[in-house]
C-alpha positions in Angstrom: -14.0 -45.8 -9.2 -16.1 -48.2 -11.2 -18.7 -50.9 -10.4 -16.3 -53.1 -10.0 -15.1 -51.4 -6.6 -18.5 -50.0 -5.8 -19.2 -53.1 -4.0 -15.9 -52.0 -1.6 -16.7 -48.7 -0.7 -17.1 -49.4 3.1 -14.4 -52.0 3.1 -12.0 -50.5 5.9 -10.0 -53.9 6.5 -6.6 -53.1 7.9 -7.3 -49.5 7.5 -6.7 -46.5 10.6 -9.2 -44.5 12.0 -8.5 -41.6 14.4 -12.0 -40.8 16.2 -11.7 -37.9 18.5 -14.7 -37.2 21.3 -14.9 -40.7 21.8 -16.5 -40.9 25.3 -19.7 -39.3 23.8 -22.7 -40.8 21.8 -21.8 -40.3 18.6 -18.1 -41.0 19.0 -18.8 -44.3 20.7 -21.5 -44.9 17.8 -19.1 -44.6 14.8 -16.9 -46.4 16.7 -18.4 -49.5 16.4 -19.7 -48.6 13.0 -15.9 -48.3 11.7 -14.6 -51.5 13.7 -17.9 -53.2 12.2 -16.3 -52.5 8.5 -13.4 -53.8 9.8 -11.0 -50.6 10.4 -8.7 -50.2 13.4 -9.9 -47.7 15.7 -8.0 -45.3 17.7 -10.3 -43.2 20.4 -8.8 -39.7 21.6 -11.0 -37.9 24.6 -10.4 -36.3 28.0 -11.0 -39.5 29.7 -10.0 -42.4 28.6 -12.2 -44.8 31.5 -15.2 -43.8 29.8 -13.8 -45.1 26.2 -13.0 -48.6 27.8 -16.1 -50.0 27.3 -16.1 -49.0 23.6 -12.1 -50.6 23.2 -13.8 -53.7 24.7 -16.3 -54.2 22.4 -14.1 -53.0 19.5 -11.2 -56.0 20.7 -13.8 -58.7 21.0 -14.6 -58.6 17.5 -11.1 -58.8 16.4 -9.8 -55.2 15.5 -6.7 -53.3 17.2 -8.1 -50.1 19.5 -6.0 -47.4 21.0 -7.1 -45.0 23.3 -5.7 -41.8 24.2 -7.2 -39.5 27.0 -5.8 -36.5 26.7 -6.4 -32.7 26.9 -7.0 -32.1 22.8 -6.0 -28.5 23.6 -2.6 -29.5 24.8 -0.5 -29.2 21.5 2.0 -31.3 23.0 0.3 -34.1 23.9 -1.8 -33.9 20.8 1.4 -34.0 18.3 2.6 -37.1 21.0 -0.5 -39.3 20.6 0.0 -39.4 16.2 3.0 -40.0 16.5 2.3 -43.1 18.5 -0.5 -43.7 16.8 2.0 -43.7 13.8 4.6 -46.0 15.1 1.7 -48.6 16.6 -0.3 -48.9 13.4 2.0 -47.3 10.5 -0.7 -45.2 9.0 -3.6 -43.0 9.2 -6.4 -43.4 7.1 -9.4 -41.3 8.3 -9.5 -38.6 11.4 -13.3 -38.3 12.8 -12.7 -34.9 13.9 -15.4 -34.8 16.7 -14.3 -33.0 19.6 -17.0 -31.0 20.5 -18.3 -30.3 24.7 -22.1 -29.2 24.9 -21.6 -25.9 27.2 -24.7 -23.7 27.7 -23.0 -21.0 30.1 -21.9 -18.1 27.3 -20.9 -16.0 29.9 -18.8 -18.3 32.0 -17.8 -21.2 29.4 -17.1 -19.1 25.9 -13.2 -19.5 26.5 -13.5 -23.4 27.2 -15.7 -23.4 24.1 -13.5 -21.7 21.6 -10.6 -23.8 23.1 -12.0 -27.3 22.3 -13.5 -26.0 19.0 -12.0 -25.3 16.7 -8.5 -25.3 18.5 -9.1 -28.8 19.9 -9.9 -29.5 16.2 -7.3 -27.8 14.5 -4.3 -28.8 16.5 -5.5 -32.9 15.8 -6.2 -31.8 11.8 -2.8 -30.4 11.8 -1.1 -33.7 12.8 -2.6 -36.0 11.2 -3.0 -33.7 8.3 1.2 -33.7 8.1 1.4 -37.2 8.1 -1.2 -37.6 5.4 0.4 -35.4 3.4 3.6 -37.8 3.5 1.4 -40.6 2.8 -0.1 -38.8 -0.2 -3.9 -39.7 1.0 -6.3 -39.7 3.9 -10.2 -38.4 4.8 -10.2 -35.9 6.9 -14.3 -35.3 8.4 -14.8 -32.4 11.0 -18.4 -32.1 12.9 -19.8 -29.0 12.5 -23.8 -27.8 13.2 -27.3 -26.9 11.0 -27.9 -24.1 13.1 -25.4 -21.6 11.3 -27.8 -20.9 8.1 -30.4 -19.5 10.2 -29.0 -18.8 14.3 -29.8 -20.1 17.3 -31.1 -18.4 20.5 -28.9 -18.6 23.6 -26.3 -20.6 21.5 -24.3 -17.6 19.9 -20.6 -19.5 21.3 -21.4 -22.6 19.9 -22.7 -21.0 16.1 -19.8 -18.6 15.9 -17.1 -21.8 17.1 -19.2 -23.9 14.7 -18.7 -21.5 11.9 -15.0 -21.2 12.2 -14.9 -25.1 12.3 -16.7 -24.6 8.3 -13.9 -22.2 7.6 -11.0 -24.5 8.7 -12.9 -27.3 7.0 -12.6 -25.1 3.9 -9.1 -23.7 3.9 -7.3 -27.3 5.1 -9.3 -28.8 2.0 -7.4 -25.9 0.0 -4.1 -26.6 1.8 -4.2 -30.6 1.3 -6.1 -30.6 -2.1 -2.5 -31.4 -3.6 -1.4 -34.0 -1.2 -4.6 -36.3 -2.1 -6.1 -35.5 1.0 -9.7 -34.9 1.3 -10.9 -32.2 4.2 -15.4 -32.3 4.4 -17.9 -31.9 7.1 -20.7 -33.0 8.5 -23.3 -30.7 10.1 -25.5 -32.6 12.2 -28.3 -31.4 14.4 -28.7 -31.6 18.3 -28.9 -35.6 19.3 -31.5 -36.9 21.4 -29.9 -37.8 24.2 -29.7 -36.2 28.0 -25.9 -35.2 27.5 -27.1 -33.3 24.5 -28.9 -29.9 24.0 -32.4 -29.9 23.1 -33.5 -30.5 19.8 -35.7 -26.8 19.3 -34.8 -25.2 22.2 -35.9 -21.2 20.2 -38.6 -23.0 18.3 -37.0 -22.9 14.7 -39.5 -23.4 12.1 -41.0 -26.9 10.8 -38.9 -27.1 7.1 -40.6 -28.0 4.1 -39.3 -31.3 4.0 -39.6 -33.6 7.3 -37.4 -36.7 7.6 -37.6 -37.8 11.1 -38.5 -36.5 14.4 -34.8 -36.3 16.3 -31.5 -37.5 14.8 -30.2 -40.4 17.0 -26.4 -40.5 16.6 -26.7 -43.8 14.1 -28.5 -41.5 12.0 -25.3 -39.8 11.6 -22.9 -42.8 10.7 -24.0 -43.0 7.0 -22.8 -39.6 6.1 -19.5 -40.1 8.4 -18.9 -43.4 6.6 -19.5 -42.1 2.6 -16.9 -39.1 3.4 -14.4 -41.7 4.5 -15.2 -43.7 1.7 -13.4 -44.0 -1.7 -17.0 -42.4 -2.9 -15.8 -39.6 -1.6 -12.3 -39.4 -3.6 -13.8 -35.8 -5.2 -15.2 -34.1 -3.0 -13.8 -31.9 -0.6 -14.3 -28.8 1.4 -17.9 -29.6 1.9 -20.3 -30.1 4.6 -22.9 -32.7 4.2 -25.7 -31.7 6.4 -27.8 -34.4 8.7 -30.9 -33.1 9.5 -33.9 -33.2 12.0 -37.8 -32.6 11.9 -37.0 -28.7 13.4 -34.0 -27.9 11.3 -33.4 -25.9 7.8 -33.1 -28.3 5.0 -32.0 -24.8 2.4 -27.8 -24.8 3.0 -25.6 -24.2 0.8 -22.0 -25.3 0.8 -19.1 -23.7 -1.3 -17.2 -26.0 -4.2 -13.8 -26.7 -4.2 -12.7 -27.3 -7.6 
């Protein structure tokens, strides 16, 4: 990359992007931030009447949309939507990994936790991970959480699912190094909205830096959008972390090299 293509970075004309957990804030939100840059969007969620809104505003300013609703567990119907996907559009570009359900019930909910992340996750990584293999490139960008540096009171499913989602993040990045395909994360705090857990709900400590007051989901799209980007050619097996006014600023991520 030089200055010459700097200036294209977010330029995702004619280019694919898989966004699963579509029906949610932050799925609808880089959404329209993708389609804005001019990328094809294909939405993959449980129910696919709540991503019609989003495929309507997506159509109206001139890029395809697909949508899916299926159960992301289901490897069957996962492995059927890319190839679909595959014979509708030709390629895949980017998967938005972003399946994630906000379940507070550890006693009653840790199974339907662990089986939308990370297997939800994996099983859509693994397909479109095979085809971007064949293609020889592709962004791969998983969500993950700030809360694993320091813990999190009554949320001990979510941090250990959470953790495993870093791990995957790191061995596919391993796995796909030599194909030209680039696995990161982002770990994002709780979003302030009602269909999203409180921001400091065990009263982590103020960090030494403060940015802003709650992350709003458009606070995320910057760092979704970079590790889609052709910026982010060299990195891989990271996790770029989003941060609030109550969360750690002090993680550290592992290199790939």
């Amino acid at each position: 990359m030089n200055e010459l293509t700097v200036g294209n970075l977010f330029d995702w004309k004619e280019k694919n992007v898989i966004i699963t957990g579509a029906d949610n804030m932050v799925g609808t939100t880089l959404a329209h931030a993708f389609a804005f840059h001019q990328a094809n969007v294909v939405l993959i969620d449980g129910n696919e009447e709540s991503m019609l809104n989003i495929r309507s505003i997506i159509t109206e300013m001139g890029r395809k949309c697909l949508t899916y609703g299926i159960d992301m567990t289901d490897e069957a119907l996962v492995a059927n939507a890319v190839v679909d996907v595959c014979e509708k559009l030709g390629t895949i570009d980017v998967l938005v990994n972003h399946t994630s359900k906000n379940i507070r019930k550890i006693e009653t909910d840790t199974d339907k936790i662990f089986e939308i992340e990370p297997r939800g996750m994996l099983l859509i990584a693994h397909e479109v991970g095979q085809v971007m293999k064949e293609q020889g490139y592709g962004k791969i960008i998983n969500t993950a959480s700030d809360f694993l540096e320091n813990g999190h009171q009554n949320l001990v499913s979510h941090i250990t699912n959470y953790n495993g989602v870093l791990e995957m993040t790191k061995s596919l990045a391993r796995e796909y190094v030599a194909f030209g395909v680039n696995v990161n994360a982002v770990g994002r705090s709780s979003i302030s909205n009602k269909d999203n857990l409180s921001s400091n709900p065990s009263g982590l400590s103020t960090p030494k830096i403060l940015i802003h007051q709650n992350v709003e989901p458009s606070d995320l799209v910057g760092a979704y959008l970079f590790l889609a980007s052709s910026g982010a050619d060299y990195i891989t097996g990271q996790t770029l972390y989003v941060h609030d006014l109550n969360s750690p600023v002090e993680n550290k991520v592992d290199l790939i090299l």
